[in-house]
DSSP file (Angstrom, degrees, kcal/mol; ACC not computed):
  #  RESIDUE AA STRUCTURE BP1 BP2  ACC     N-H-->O    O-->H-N    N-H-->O    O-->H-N    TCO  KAPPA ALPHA  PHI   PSI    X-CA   Y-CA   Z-CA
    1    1 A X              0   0    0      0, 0.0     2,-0.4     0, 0.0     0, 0.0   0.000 360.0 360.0 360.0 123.2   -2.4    9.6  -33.5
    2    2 A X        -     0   0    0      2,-0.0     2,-0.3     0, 0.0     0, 0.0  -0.815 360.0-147.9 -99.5 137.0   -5.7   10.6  -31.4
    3    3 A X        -     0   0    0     -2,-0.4     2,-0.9     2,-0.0     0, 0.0  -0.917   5.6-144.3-111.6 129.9   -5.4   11.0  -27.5
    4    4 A X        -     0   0    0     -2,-0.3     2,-0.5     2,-0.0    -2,-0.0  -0.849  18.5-170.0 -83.1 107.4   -8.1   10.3  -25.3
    5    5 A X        -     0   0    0     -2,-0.9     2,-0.1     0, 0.0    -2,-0.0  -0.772   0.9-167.0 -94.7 108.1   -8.0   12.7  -22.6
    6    6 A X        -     0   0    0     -2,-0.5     3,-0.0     2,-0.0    -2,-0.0  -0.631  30.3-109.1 -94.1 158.7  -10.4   11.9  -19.6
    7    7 A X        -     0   0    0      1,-0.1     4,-0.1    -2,-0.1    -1,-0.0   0.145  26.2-132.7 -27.0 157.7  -11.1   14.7  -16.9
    8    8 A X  S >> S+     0   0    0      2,-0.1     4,-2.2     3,-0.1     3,-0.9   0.499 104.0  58.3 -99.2 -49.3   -9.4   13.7  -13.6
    9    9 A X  H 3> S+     0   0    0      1,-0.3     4,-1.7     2,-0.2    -3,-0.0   0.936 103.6  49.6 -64.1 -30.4  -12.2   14.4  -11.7
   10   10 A X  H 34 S+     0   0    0      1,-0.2    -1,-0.3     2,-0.2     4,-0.2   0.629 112.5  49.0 -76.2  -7.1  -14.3   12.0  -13.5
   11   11 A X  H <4 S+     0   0    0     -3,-0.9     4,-0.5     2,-0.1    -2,-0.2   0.691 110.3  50.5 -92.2  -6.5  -11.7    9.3  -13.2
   12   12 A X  H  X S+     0   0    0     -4,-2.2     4,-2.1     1,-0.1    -2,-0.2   0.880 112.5  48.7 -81.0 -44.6  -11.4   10.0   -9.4
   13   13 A X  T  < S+     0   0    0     -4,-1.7    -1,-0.1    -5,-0.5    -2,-0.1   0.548 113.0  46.8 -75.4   3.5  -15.2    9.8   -9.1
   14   14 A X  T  4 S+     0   0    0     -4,-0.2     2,-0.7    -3,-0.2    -2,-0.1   0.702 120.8  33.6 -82.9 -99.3  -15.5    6.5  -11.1
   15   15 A X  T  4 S+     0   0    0     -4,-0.5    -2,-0.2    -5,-0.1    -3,-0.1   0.038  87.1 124.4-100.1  10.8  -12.9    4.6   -9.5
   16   16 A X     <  -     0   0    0     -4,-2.1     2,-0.2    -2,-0.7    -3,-0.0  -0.153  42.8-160.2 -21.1 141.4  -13.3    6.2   -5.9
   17   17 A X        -     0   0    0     27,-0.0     2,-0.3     2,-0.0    -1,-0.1  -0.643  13.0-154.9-123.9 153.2  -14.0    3.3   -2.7
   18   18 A X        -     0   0    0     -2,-0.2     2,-0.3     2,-0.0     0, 0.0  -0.905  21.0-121.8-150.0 176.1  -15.2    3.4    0.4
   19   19 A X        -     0   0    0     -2,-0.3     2,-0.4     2,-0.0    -2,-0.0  -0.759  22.4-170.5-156.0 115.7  -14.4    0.9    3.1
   20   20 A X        -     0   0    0     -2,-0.3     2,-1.3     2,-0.0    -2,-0.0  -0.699   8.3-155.2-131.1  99.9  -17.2   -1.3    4.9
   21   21 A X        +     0   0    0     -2,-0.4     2,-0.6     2,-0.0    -2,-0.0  -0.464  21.3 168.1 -54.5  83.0  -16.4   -3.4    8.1
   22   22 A X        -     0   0    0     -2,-1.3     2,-0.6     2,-0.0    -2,-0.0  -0.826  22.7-159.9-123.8 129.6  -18.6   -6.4    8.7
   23   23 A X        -     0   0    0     -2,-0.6     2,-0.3     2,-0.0    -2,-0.0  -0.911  20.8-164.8-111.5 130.1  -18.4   -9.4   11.1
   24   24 A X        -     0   0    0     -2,-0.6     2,-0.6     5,-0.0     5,-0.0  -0.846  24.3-112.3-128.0 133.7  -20.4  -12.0   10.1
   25   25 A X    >>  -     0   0    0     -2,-0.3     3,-3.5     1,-0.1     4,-1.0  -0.646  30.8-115.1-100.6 141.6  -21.4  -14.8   11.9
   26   26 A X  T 34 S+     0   0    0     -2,-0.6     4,-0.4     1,-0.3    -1,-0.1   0.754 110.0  68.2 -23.1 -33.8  -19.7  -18.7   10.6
   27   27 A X  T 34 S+     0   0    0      1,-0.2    -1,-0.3     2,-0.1     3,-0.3   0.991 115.0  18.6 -48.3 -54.1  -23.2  -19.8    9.7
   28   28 A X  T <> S+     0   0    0     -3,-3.5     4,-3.2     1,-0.2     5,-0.5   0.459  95.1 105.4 -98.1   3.3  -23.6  -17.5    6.9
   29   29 A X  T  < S+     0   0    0     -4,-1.0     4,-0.3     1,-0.2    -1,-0.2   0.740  81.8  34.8 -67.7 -19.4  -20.3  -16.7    6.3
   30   30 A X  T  4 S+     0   0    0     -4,-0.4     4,-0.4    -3,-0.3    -1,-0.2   0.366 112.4  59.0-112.2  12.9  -19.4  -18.7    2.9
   31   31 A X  T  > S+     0   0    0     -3,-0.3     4,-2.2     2,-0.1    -2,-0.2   0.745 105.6  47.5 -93.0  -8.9  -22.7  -18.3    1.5
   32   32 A X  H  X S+     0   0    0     -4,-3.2     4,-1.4     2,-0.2    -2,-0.1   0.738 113.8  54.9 -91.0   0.4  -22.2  -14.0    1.7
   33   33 A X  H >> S+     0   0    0     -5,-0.5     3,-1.7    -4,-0.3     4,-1.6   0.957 101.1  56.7 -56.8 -66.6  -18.7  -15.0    0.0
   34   34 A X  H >4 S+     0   0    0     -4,-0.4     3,-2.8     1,-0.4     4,-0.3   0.823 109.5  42.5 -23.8 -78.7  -20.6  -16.6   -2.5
   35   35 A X  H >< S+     0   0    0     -4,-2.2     3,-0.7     1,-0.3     4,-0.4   0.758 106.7  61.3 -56.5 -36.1  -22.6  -13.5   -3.3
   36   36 A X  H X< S+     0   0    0     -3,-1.7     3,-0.7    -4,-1.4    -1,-0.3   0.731  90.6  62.6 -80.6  -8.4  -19.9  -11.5   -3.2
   37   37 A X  T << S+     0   0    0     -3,-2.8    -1,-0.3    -4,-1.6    -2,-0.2   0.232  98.0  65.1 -82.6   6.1  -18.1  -13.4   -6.0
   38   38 A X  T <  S+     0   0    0     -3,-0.7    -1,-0.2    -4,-0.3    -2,-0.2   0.741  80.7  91.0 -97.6 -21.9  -21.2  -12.1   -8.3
   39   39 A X  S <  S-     0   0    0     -3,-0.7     2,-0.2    -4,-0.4     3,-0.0  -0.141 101.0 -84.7 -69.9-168.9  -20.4   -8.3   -8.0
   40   40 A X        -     0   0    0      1,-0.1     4,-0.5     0, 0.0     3,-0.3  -0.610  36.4-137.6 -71.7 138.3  -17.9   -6.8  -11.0
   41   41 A X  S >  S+     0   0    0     -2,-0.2     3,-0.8     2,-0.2    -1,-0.1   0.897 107.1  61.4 -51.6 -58.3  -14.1   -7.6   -9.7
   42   42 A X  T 3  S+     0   0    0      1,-0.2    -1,-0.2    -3,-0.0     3,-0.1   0.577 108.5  37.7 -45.2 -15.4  -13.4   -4.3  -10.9
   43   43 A X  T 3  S+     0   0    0     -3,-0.3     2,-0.4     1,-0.2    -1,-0.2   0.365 115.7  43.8-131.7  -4.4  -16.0   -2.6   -8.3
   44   44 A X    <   -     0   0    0     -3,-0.8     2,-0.3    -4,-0.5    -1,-0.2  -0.994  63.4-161.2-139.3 153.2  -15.6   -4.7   -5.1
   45   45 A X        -     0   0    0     -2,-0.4     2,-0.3    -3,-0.1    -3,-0.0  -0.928  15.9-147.5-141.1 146.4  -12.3   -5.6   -3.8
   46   46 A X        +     0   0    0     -2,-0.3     2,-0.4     2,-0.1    -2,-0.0  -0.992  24.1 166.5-121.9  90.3  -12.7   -8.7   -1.2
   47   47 A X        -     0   0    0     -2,-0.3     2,-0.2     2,-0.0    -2,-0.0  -0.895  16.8-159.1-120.4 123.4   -9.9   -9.0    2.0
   48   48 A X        -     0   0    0     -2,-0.4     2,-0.4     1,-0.0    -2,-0.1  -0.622   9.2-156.7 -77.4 142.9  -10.5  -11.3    5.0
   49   49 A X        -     0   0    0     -2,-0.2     2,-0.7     5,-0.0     5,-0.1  -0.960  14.0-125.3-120.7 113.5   -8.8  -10.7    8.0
   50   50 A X    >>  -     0   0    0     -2,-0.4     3,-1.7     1,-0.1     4,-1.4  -0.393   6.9-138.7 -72.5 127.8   -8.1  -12.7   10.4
   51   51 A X  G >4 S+     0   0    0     -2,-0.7     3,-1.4     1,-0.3    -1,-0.1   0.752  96.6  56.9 -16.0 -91.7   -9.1  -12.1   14.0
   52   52 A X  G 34 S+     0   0    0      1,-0.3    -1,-0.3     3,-0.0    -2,-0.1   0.393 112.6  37.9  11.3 -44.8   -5.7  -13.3   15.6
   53   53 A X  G <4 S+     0   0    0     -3,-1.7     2,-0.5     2,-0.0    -1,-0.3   0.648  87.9 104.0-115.5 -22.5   -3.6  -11.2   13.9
   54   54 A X    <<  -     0   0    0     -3,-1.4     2,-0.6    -4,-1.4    -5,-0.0  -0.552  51.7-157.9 -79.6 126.9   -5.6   -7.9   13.8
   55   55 A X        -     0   0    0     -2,-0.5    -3,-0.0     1,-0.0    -1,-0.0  -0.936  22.5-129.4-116.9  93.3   -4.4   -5.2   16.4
   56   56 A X        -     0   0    0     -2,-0.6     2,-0.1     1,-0.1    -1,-0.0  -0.133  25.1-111.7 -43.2 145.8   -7.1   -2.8   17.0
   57   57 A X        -     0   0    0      1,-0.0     2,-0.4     0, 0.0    -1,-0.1  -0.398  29.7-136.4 -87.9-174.8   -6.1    0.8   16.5
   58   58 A X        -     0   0    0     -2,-0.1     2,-0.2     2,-0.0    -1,-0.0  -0.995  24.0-111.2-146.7 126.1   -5.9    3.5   19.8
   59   59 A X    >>  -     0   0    0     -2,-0.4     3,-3.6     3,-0.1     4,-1.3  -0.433  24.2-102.7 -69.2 145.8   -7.0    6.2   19.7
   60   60 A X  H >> S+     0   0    0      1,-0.3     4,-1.2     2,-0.2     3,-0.9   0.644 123.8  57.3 -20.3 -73.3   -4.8    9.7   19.8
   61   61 A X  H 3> S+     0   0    0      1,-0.3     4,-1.2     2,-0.2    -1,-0.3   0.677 117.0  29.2 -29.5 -48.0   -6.0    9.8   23.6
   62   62 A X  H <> S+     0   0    0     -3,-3.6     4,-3.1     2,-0.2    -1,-0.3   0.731 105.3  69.8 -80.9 -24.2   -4.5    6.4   24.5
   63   63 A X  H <X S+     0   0    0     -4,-1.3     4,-2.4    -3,-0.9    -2,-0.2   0.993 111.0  35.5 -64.7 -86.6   -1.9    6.8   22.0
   64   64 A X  H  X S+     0   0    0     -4,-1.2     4,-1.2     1,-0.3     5,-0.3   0.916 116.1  60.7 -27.5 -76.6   -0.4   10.1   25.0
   65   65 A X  H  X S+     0   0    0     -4,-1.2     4,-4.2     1,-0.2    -1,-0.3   0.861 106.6  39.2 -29.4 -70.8   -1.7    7.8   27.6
   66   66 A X  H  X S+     0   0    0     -4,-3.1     4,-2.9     1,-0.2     5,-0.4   0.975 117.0  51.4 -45.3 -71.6    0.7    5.0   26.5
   67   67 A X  H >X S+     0   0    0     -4,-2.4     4,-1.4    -5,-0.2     3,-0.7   0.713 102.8  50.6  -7.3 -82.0    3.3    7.2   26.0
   68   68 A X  H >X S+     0   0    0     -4,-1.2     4,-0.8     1,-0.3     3,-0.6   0.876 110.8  58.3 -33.7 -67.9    3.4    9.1   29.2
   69   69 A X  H 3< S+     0   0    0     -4,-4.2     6,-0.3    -5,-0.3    -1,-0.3   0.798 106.5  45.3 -49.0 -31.0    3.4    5.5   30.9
   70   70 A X  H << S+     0   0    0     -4,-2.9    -1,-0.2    -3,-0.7    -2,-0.2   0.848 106.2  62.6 -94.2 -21.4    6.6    4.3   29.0
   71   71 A X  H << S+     0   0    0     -4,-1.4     2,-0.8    -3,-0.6    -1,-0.2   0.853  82.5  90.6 -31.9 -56.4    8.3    7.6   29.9
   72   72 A X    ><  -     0   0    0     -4,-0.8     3,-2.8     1,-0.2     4,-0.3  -0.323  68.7-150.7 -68.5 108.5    8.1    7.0   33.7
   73   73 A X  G >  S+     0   0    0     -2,-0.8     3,-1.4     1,-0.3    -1,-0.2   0.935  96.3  59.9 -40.3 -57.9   11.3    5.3   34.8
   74   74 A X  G 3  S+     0   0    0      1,-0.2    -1,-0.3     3,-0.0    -2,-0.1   0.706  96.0  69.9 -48.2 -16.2    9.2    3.5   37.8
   75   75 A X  G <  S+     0   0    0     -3,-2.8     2,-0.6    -6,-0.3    -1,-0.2   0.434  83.0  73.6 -77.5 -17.4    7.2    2.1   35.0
   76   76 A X    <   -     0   0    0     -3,-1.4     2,-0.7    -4,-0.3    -1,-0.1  -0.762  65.2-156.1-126.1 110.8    9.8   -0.3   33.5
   77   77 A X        -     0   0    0     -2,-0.6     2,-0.7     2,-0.0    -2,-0.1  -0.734  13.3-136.3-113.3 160.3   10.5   -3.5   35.4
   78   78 A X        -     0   0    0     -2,-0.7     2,-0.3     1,-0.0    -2,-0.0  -0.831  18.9-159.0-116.2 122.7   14.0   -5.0   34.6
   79   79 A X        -     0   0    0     -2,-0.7     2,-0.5     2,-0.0    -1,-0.0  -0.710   8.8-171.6 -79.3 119.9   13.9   -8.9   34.2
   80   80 A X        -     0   0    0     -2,-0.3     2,-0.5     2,-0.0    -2,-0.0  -0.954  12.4-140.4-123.7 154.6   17.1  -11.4   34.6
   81   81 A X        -     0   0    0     -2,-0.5     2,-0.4     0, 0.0    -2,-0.0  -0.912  11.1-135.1-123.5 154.7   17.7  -14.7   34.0
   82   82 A X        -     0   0    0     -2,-0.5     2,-0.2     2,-0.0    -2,-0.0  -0.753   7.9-149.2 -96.9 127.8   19.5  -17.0   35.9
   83   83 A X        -     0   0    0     -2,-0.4     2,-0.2     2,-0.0     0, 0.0  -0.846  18.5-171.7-106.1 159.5   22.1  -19.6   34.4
   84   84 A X        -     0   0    0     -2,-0.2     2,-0.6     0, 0.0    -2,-0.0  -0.980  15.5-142.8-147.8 132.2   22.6  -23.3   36.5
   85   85 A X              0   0    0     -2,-0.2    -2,-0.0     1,-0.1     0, 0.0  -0.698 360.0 360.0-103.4 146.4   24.8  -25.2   35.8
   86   86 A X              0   0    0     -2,-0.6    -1,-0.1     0, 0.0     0, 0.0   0.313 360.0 360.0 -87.6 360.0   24.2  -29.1   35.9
């Protein structure tokens, strides 16, 4: 039995990605789908994300910020509800 053995560093530099962010406006948006269904499957990977649901990160610097705020005891205001009876 013959083993093919490839290099790891030439399979990390084939199948290596990189990550492109584009907002596109509704006019043109299912004809650059379109096009993008022509690349190789194997060499583009496709994900839409919806707007709605996507939670911008914060940066390290707000990340402390936030923090620090939920820390302060004056910070936190305490909610009740009321029952009534009918």
């Amino acid at each position: 039995m013959e083993e093919h053995i490839v290099p790891i560093r030439k399979y990390i530099k084939e199948t290596e990605m990189k990550r492109l962010e584009l907002e596109i406006n509704d006019s043109i948006f299912d004809t650059f789908k379109s096009f993008l269904e022509l690349l190789p499957k194997s060499k583009i990977k496709v994900k839409e994300i919806d707007e709605h649901f996507h939670i911008p990160f914060v940066s390290n610097a707000e990340q402390k910020e936030i923090e620090k705020n939920l820390r302060n005891t004056n910070c936190h205001v305490v909610s009740r509800s009321k029952v009534v009876k009918i």
